[in-house]
C-alpha positions, -999 to 999 in steps of 0.1 A, spaced: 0 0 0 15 30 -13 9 66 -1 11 93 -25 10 129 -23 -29 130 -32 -33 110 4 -12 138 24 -40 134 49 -31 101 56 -16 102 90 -30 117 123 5 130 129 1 156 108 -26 167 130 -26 177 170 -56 197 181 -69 210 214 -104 219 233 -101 250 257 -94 248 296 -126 268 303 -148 242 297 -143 200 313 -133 174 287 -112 163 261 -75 182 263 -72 168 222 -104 182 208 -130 158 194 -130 159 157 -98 171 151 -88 142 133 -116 128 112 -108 133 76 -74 117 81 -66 79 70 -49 82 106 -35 44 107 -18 49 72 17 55 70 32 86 55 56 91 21 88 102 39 91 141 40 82 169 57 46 187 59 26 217 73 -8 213 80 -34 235 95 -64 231 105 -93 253 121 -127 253 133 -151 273 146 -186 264 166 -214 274 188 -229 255 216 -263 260 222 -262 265 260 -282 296 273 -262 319 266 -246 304 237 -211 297 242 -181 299 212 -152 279 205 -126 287 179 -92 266 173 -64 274 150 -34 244 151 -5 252 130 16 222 133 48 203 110 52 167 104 82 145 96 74 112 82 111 101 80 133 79 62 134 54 89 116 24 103 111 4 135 97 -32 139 87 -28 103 69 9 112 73 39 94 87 62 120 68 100 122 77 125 144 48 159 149 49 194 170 20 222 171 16 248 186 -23 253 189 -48 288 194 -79 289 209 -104 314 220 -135 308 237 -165 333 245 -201 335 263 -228 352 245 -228 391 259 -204 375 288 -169 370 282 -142 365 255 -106 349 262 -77 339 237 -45 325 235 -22 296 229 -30 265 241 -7 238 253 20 226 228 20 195 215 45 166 208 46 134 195 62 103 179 41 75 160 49 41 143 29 36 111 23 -2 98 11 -8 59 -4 -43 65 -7 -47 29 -42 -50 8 -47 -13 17 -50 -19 50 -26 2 78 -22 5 119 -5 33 135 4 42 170 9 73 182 25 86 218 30 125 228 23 147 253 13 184 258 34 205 277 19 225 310 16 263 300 -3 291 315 -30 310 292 -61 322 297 -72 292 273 -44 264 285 -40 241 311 -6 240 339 -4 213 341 11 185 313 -7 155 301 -1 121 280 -15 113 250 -18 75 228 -36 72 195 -47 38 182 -55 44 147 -68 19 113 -75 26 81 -85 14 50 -73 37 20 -77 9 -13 -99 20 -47 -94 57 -34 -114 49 0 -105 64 31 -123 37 60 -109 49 95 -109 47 132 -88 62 153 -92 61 189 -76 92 217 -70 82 253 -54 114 272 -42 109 307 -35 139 329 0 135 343 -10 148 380 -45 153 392 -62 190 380 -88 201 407 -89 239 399 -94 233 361 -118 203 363 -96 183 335 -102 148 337 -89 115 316 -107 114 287 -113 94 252 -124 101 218 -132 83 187 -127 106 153 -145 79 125 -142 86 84 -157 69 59 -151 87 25 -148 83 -11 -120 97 -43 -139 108 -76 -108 120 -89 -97 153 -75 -128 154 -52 -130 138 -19 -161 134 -1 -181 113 24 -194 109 60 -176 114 94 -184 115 130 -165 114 164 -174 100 200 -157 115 232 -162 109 273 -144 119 302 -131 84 319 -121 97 356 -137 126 379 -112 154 388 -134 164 419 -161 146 440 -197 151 422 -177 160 391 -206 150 358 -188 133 333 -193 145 298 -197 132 263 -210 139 229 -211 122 196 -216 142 164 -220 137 129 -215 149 94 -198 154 59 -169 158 44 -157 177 8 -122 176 -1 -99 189 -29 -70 182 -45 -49 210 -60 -18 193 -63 12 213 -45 -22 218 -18 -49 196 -2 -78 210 9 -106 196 33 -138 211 47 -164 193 69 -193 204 92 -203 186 127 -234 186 148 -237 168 179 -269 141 180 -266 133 217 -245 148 247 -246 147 280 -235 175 308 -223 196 281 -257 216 285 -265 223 246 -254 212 212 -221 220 192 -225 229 152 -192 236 143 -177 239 108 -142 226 97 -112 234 77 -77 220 67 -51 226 47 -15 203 35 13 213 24 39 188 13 81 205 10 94 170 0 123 146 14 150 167 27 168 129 25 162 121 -9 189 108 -33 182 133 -64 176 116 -93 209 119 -120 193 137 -147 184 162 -117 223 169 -107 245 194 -115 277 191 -135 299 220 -140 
């Protein structure tokens, strides 16, 4: 199973994503991968991807969230146990306001990571990813660090993207003062190539798994939607909108809308080709 450049999307190490500290739940934001053939490995070389969203929550007042994560990817020339080795850091934005209440803004945690990438064969791919986000203090970020492991699979045959890829975060100390609990999320893609074109369904899951504080409600959502994508060659281009269809303790429902953008610069490694050398 080869990955070309029209599957840059093929790896959630290219992308690292956050929710803000004002609100309980999941440090990596729900959604932020979906889209992505997250258990397929990489072609070696280095990327830039961004990705952004923006939603309201229909609480009362309605409440905004807005995330911005600029992050670069190296999918590089070397394996381990027969895994692509992929190496990711970002350095995410958020801002967050209540209607006719408050606004805040910043940067949220950074982000590292390092993942092993399998192609099984038959279009078929597992990846594992394990990073961390570093403890920072921002009106939108949390002090203290936490863990993070990805269990991804995909399917990306006959221009099909069929993936699962599931987010466990585990705080590294226990966080009373900003009610941020162990968490996980499942970001889900099922999509379909027509060419240049890209589109399909997606949906993601996500529950708080331990209680920071006694009485603490846990929360969860699950949310669907659809995906368009396009191909432009040197760029990749991706667009989906979410809703939520259940939650619980959240206190409304999110709508938000979605977009991404890849950027491949190549194999810094590469052997040139010869017809590509230079000869005095």
């Amino acid at each position: 199973m080869k990955i070309s450049l029209k599957i840059l999307a093929a790896s959630g190490v290219l992308t690292v994503s956050t929710a803000v500290s004002a609100l309980a739940g999941s440090v990596t934001e729900p959604g932020e991968t979906v889209g992505l053939p997250t258990g397929a490995p990489l072609s070696p070389g280095v990327y830039f991807i961004d990705t952004l969203n923006w939603g309201v929550r229909s609480t009362s007042p309605n409440s905004t969230l807005g995330v911005n994560i600029p992050a670069l990817a190296w999918s590089t020339p070397w394996t381990f146990l027969g895994a692509r080795v992929q190496f990711v850091v970002a350095a995410p934005e958020a801002e967050q306001g209540v209607n006719h209440t408050n606004y805040v803004d910043g940067f949220f945690n950074p982000f590292f990571g390092g993942q092993l990438a399998w192609d099984l064969g038959g279009g078929f791919g597992v990846s594992y990813l394990l990073g961390g986000y570093a403890g920072v203090h921002t009106p939108v970020s949390f002090d203290t660090a936490s863990f993070n492991q990805r269990f991804a699979v995909s399917y990306t045959a006959n221009g099909w993207n069929l993936t699962a890829n599931a987010i466990w975060g585990i705080q590294a100390q226990a966080v009373t003062a900003t009610l941020n609990p162990d968490f996980v999320n499942l970001d889900l893609t099922a999509t379909k190539k027509f060419g240049k074109w890209e589109l399909g369904a997606v949906g993601f899951f996500s529950s708080d798994v331990s209680s920071p504080i006694p009485l603490y409600q846990r929360q969860s959502q699950f949310a669907l939607g659809g995906l368009v994508g396009y191909d432009f060659g040197p760029v990749i281009l991706q667009a989906y909108l979410t809703r939520d269809v259940a939650e619980r303790n959240y206190g409304g429902f999110d709508t938000r809308a979605w977009g991404r953008v890849i950027v491949p610069f190549g194999d810094p490694f590469a052997t040139p080709a010869p017809g590509m050398l230079y000869h005095k």
